[in-house]
C-alpha positions as CSV (number, residue, x, y, z in Angstrom):
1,X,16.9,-53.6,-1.0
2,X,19.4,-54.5,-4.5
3,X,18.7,-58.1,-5.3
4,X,22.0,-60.0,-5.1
5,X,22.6,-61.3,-9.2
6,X,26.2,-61.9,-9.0
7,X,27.3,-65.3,-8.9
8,X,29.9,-65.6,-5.8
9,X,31.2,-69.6,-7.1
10,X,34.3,-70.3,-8.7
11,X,34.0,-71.8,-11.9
12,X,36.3,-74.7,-11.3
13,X,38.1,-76.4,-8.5
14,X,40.9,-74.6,-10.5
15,X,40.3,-71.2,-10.0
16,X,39.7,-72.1,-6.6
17,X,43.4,-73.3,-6.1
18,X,45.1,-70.9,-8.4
19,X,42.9,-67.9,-6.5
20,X,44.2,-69.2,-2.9
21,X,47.8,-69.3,-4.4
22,X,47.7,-66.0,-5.6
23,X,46.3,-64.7,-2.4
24,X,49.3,-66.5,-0.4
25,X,52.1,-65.7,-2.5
26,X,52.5,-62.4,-1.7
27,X,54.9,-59.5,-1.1
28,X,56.1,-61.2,1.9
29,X,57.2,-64.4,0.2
30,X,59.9,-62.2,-1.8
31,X,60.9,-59.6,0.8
32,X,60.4,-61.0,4.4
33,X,61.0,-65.1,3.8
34,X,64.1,-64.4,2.6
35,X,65.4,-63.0,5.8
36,X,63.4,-64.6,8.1
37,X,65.4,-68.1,6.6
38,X,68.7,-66.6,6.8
39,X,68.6,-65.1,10.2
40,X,67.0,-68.1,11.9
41,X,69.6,-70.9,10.9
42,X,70.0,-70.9,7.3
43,X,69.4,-74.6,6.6
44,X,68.1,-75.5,9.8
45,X,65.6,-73.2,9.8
46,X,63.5,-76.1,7.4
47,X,63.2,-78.1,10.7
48,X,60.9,-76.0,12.4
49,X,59.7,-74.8,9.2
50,X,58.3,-77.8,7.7
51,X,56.9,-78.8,11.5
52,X,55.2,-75.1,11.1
53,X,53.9,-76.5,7.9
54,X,52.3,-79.6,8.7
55,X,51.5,-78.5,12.4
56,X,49.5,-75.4,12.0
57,X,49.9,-74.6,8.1
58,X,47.9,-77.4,6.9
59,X,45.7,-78.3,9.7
60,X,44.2,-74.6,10.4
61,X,43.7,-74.3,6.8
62,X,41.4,-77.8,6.6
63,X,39.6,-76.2,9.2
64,X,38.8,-73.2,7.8
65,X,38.4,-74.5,4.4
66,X,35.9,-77.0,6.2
67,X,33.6,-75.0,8.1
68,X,33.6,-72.2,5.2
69,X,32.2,-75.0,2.5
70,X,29.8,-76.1,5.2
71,X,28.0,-72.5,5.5
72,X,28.6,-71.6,1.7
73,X,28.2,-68.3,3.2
74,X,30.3,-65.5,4.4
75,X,32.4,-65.5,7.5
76,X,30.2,-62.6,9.7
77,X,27.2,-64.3,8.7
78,X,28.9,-68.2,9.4
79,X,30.1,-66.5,12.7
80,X,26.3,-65.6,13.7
81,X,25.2,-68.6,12.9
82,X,27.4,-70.3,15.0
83,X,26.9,-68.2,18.1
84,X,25.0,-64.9,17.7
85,X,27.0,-63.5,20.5
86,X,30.1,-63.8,18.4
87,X,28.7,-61.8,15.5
88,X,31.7,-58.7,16.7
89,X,34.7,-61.2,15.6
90,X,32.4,-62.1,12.4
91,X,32.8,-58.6,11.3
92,X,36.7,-58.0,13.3
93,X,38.6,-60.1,10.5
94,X,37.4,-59.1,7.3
95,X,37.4,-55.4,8.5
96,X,41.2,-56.3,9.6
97,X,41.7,-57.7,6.5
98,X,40.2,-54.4,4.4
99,X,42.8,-51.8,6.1
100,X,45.7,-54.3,5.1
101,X,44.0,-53.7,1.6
102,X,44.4,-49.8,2.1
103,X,48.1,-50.0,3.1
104,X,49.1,-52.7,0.4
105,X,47.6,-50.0,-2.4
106,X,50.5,-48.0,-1.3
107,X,53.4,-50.5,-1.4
108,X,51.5,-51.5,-5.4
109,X,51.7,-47.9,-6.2
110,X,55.3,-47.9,-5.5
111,X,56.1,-50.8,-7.2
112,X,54.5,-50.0,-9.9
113,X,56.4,-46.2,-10.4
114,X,59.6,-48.6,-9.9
115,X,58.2,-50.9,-12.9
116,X,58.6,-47.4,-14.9
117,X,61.9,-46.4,-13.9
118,X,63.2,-49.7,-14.0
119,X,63.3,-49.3,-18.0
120,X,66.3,-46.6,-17.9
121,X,67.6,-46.7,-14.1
122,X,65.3,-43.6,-12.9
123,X,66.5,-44.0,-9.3
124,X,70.1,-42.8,-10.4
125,X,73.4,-43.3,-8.5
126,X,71.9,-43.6,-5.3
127,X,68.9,-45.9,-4.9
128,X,68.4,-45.0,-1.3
129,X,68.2,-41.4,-1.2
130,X,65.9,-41.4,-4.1
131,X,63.4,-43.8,-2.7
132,X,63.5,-42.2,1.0
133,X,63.9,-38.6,0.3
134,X,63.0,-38.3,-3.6
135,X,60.1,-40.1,-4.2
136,X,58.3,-41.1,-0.4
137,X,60.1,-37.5,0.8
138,X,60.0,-39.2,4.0
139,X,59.4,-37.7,6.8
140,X,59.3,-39.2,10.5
141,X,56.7,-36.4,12.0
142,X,52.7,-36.7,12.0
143,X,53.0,-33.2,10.4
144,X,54.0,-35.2,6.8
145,X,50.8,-35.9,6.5
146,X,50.2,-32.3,4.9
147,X,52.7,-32.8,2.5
148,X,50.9,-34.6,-0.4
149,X,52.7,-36.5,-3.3
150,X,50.9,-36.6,-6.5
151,X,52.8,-39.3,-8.5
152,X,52.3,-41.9,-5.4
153,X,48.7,-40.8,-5.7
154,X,48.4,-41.5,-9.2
155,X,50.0,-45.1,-9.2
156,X,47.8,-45.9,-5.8
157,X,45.0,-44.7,-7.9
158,X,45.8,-47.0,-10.9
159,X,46.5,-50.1,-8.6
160,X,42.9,-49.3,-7.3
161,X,40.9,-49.4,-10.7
162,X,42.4,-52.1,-11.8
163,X,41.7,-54.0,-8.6
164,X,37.8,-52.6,-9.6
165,X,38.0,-53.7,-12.7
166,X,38.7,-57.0,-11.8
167,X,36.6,-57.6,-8.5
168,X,33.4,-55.8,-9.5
169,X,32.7,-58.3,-12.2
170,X,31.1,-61.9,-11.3
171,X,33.3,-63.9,-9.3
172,X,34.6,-66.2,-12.1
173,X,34.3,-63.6,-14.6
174,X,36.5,-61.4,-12.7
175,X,38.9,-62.8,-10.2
176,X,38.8,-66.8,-11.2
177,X,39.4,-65.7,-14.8
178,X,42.1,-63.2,-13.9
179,X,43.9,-65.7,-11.4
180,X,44.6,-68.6,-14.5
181,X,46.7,-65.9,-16.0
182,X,48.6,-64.2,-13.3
183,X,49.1,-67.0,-10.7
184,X,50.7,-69.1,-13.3
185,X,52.9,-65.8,-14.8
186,X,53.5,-64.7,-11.4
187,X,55.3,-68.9,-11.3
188,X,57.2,-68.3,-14.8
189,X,58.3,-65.3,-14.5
190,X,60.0,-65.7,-11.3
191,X,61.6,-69.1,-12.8
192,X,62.9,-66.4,-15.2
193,X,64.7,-64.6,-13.2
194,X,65.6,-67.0,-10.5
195,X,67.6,-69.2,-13.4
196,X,69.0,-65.4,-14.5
197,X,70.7,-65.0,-10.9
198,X,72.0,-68.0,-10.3
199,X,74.0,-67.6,-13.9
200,X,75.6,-64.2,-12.0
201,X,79.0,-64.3,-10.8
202,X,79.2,-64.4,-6.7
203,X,75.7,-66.5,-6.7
204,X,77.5,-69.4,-5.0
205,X,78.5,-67.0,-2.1
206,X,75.3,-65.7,-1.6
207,X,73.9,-69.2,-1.2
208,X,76.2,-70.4,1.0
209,X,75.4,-67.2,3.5
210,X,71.8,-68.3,3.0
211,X,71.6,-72.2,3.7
212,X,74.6,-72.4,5.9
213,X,72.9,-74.5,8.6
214,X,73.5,-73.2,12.4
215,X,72.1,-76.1,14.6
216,X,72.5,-74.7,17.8
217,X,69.5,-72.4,17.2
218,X,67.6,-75.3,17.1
219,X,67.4,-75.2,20.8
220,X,65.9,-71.4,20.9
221,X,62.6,-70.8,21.5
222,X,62.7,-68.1,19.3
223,X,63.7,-69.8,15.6
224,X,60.6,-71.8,16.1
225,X,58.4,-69.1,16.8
226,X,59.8,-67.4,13.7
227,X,58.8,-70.8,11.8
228,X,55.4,-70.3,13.0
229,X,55.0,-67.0,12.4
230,X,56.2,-66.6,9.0
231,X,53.5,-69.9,8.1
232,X,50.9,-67.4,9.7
233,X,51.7,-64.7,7.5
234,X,52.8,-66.6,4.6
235,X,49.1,-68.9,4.1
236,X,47.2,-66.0,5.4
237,X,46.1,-68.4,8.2
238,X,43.2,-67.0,10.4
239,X,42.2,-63.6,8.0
240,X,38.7,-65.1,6.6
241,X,40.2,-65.0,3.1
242,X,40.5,-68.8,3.1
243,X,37.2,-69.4,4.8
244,X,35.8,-67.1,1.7
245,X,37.3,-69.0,-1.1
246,X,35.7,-72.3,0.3
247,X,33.1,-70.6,0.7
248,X,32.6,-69.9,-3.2
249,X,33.6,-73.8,-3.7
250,X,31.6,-76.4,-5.7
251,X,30.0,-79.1,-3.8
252,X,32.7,-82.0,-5.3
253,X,35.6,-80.1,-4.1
254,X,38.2,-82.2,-2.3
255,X,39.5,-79.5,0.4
256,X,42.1,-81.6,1.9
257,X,44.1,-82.3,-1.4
258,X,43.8,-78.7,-2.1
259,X,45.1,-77.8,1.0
260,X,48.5,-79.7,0.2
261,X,48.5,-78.7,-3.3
262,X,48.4,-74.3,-1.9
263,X,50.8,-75.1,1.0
264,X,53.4,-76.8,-1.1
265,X,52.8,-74.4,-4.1
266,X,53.5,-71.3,-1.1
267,X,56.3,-73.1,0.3
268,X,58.0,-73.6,-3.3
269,X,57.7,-69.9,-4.5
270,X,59.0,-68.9,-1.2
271,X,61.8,-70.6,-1.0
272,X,62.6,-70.4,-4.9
273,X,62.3,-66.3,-4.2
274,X,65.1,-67.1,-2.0
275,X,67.2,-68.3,-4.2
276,X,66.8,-65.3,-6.1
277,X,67.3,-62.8,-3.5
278,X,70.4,-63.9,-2.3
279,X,72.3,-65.3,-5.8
280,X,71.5,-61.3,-6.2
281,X,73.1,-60.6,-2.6
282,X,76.0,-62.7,-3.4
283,X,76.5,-60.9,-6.8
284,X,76.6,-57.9,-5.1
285,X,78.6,-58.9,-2.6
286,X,81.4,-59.6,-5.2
287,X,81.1,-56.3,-6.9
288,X,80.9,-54.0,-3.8
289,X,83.3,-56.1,-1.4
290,X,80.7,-55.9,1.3
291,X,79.9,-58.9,3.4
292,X,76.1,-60.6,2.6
293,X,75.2,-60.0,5.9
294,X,75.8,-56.0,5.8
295,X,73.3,-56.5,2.7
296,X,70.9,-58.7,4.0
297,X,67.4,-56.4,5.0
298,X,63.5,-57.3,4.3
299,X,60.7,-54.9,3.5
300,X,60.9,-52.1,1.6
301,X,64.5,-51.7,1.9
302,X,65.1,-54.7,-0.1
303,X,62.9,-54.4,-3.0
304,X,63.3,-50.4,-3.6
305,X,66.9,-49.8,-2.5
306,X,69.0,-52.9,-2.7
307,X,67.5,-54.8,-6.0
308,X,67.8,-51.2,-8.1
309,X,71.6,-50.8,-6.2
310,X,72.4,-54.3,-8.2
311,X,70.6,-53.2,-11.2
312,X,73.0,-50.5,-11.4
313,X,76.0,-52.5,-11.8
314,X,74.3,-55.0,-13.7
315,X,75.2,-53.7,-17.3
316,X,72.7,-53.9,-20.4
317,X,71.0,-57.5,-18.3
318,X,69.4,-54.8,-15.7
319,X,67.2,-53.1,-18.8
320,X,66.0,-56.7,-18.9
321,X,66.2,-58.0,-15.1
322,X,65.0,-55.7,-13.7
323,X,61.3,-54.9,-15.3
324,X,61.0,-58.0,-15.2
325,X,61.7,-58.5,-10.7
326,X,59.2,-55.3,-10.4
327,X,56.4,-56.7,-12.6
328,X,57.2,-59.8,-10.4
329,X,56.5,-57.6,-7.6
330,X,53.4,-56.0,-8.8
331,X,51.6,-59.5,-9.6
332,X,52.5,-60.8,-6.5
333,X,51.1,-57.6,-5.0
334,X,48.1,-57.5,-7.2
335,X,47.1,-61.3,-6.6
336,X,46.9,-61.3,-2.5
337,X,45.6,-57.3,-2.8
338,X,42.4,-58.9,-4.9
339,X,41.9,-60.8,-1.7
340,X,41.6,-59.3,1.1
341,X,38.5,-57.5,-0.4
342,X,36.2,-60.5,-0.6
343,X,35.5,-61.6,3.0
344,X,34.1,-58.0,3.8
345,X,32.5,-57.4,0.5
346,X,30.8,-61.1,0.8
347,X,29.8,-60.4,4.5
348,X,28.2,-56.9,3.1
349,X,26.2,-58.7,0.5
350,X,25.0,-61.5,3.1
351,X,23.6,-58.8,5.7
352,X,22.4,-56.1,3.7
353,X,21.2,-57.4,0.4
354,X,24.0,-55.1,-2.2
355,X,24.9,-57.0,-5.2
356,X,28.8,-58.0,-5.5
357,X,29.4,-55.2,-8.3
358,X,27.6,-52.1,-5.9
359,X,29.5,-53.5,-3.0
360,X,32.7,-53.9,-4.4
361,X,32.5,-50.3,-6.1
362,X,31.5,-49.1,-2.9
363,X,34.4,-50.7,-0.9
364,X,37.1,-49.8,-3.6
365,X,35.7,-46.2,-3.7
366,X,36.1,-45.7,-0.1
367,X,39.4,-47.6,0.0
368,X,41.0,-45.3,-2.0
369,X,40.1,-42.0,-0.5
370,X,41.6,-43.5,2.6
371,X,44.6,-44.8,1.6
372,X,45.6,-41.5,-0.1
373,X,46.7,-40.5,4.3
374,X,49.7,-43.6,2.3
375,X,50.4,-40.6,-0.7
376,X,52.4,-38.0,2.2
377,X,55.7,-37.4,3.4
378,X,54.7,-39.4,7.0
379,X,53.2,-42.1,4.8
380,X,56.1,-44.8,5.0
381,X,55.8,-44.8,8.6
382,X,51.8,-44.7,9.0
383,X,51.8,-47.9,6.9
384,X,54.8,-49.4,9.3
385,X,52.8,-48.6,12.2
386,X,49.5,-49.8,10.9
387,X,50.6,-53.0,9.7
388,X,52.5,-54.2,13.0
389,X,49.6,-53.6,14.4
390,X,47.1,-55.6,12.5
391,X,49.8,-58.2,11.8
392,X,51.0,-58.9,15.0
393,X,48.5,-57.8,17.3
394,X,44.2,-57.7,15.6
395,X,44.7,-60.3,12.9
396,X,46.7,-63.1,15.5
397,X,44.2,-62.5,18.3
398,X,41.4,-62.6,15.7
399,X,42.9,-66.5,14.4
400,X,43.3,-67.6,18.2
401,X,39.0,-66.7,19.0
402,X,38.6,-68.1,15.2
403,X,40.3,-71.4,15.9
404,X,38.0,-71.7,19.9
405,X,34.9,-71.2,17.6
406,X,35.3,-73.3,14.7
407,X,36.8,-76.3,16.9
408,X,35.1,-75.8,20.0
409,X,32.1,-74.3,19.3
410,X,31.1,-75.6,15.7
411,X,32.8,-78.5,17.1
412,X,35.4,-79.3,14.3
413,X,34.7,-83.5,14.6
414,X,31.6,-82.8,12.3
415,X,34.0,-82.1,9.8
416,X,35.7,-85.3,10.2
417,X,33.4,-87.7,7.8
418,X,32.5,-84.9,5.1
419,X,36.4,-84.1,4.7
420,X,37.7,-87.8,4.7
421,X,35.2,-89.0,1.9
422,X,36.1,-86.6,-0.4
423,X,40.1,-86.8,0.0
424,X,42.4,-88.3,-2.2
425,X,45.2,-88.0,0.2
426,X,45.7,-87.5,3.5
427,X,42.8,-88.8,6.0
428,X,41.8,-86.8,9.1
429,X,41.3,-88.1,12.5
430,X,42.1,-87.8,16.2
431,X,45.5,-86.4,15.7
432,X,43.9,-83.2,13.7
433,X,41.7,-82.2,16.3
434,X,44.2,-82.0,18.8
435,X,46.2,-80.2,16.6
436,X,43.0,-77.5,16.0
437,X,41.7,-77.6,19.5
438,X,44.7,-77.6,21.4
439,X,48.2,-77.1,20.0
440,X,47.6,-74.4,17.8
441,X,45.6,-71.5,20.0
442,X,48.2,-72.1,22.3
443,X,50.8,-71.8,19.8
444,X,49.4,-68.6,18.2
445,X,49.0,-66.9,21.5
446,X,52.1,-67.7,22.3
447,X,53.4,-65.9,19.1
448,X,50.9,-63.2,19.8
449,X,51.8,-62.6,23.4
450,X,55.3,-62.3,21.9
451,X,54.0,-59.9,19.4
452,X,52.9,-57.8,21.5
453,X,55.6,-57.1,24.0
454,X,57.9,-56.0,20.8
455,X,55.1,-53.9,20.2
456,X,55.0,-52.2,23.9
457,X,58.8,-52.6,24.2
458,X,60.2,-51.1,20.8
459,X,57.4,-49.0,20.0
460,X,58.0,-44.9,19.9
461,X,55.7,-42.6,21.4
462,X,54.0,-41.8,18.1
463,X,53.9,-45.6,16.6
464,X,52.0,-46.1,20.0
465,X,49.5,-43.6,19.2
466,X,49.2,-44.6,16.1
467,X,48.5,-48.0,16.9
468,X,45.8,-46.4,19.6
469,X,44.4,-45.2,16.5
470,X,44.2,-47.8,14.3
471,X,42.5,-50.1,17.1
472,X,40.2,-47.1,17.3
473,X,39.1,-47.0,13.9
474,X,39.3,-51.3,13.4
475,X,37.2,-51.7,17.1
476,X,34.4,-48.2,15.9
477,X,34.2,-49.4,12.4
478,X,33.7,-53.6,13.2
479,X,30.8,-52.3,16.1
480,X,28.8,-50.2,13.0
481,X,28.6,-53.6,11.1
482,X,27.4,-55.3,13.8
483,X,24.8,-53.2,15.2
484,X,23.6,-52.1,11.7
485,X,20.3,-53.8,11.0
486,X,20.4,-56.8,8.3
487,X,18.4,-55.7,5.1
488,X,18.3,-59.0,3.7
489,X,15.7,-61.7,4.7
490,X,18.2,-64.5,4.5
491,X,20.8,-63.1,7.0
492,X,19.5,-65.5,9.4
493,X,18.8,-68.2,7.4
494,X,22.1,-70.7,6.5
495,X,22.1,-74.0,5.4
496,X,24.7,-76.6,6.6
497,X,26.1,-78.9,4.2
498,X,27.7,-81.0,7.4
């Protein structure tokens, strides 16, 4: 058995914050916020949103901040303690969380070949055909997998040591020192091009497409659903990566404030990517005499085929621009890719004993052979399939048995004292733990139920068997952790700070 020397405990209640931010601003704050606003309302889309916010956003978080400081330990280890019987969902998340890892190494490697061309235009005329038949060589058939493409391998393969190079180190050494640079670049350099945009001629029309208010969807069932859902993605609610971060906290931290301080720091680089986006749509709707809403798209399709199709009528500013949106890109990648490898490594070094450098060498090195199946012509569509599935059907069942354990059977009133002493802002009491114990499973399986159905209703034979397969492999792999004997003495010992 390895002797665990690395120090898992931020070094301030900085790197704390700035860590959590980078881990919630994400790729889907620039390419999937955007759209979800506009097509939900424009405008009135805040209503719901901000109720999403202080509803589920803020509460959930306390909670798991909460009961993650009180065990100072990792989640499949705080999730034993709690109830042994539960020990399967201990290890469910963070293994969810780790094949999200795997599939974001592809979308980093992309990005970061994009970062390249970007500095003379290397998608030429026709941004679409290169990035779907050029450079993914896409193809919609399992048999893609046999077609390999080196150069995506190589930029996966980069995106991987670096996220060694930074992980493997001490916690503060690595990842809280390495979040005070990028979180707050990540901030400026948006700011950058943001204030760029709305400089661009047609900006006004794209933000008048985007923030026209239409009330009457206020009364649909499915705008508010969308609010909630996009909070869920956005703040990472429910995927153990908050829990872990509290976990590593000092014992002076005020979770509550910090809470507030990450949800309105999310909320503002979300909505500021907005901006952005569609001063950029607007632009382009000017040039190409095509209507916003034939532009508008999320995903992939907005970062690698619409962005470069501006960037080639943008003149000499695009040499500028538009290293500048891809770097963007990567760090907001790079930043939430750092953190969905800490609740499984931590969980490994609780049970078995393996330091954080072994285990995060281990992880990274086995992360990376797997996510070359990303580097082939069927790659696009295996990492469509896969992440519908985690998203929308492990990861929201996974926060719905997350939030019944913490606030039922941890019983989240023991929180209640600890958490008010230490705030400087809000104060908890009966209203939050109706929020956690009632409103919010329902809530989420409502959005989950939802979920699913999409998933049984829109799904094609092969995403279906796809999805079989990724279950498959989350369910198999989850059952070895459990079952595997612990190696280290203190697996069953946790102290309680509540």
């Amino acid at each position: 058995m390895e002797i665990m020397a690395d120090k898992n405990e931020w070094g301030s209640n900085m790197s704390f914050i700035l860590a959590m931010i980078g881990s919630a601003v994400g790729l889907g704050n620039i390419w999937r916020y955007p759209y979800v606003l506009y097509s939900n309302g424009g405008g009135a889309f805040y209503i719901p949103y901000i109720v999403a916010i202080l509803l589920m956003g803020i509460p959930f978080l306390i909670l798991e901040y909460g009961v993650g400081y009180n065990f100072k330990s990792s989640f499949a280890k705080a999730i034993t303690k709690i109830n042994s019987k539960w020990q399967y969902l201990g290890w469910l998340l963070p293994v969810a969380v780790f094949m999200i890892m795997i599939y974001y190494s592809a979308i980093l490697g992309w990005d970061g070949i994009y970062m390249v061309l970007s500095f003379f235009k290397g998608w030429g005329a026709d941004p679409n055909t290169y990035f779907t038949a050029n450079l993914l060589q896409a193809s919609s058939s399992y048999t893609g997998l046999t077609n390999f493409i080196p150069v995506i391998a190589v930029a996966m393969l980069i995106g991987w040591v670096i996220v060694w190079f930074i992980s493997h180190r001490d916690l503060e050494a690595g990842l809280g020192k390495v979040s005070k640079i990028l979180v707050p670049a990540l901030f400026i350099i948006m700011i950058i091009i943001v204030g760029f945009s709305l400089t661009l001629p047609g900006a006004s029309i794209g933000l008048a497409e985007l923030f026209d208010p239409d009330w009457s969807l206020l009364t649909h069932f499915e705008i508010w659903m969308a609010a909630f859902g996009q909070i869920v993605f956005s703040l990472s609610l429910g995927m153990s990566i908050a829990f872990t971060y509290a976990s590593y906290t000092k014992d002076d931290a005020d979770l509550v404030t910090n809470t507030i301080s990450i949800a309105l720091a999310n909320s503002l680089f979300e909505n500021f990517a907005a901006l952005g986006v569609f001063s950029i749509l607007g632009y382009m709707s000017l040039q190409s005499g095509t209507a916003v809403a034939d532009l508008v798209t999320q995903g992939t399709g907005l970062v690698f085929i619409v962005y470069p199709t501006v960037f080639n009528v943008l003149g000499q500013w695009a040499y500028i621009l538009g290293p500048l949106f891809f770097l963007t890109v990567y760090l907001a990648g790079l930043t939430s890719i750092l953190s969905t490898i800490e609740p499984l490594s931590f969980s490994i070094q609780n049970k078995f004993g393996l330091s954080r450098s072994r285990t995060m060498t281990i992880l990274i090195v086995v992360g990376a052979a797997i996510s070359m199946v990303y580097a082939t012509s069927f790659g696009g569509d295996l990492l469509g399939y896969v992440d519908t599935f985690i998203n929308q059907i492990a990861l929201l069942l996974g926060v719905i048995l997350e939030c019944i354990i913490f606030a039922w059977i941890f019983k989240a009133e023991r929180l209640i004292d600890f958490l008010n002493s230490r705030s400087k802002t809000i104060k908890l009491g009966s209203w939050w733990l109706v929020v956690v114990k009632y409103i919010l499973p329902i809530f989420i399986a409502i959005i989950w139920i939802g979920g699913l159905i999409d998933v049984i209703n829109a799904g094609t034979v092969d995403q279906l068997v796809f999805t079989a397969i990724s279950a498959a492999i989350l369910l198999v792999a989850t059952l070895i952790f459990t079952i595997l004997p612990a190696k280290n003495p203190e697996w069953e010992n946790t102290e309680e700070r509540v």
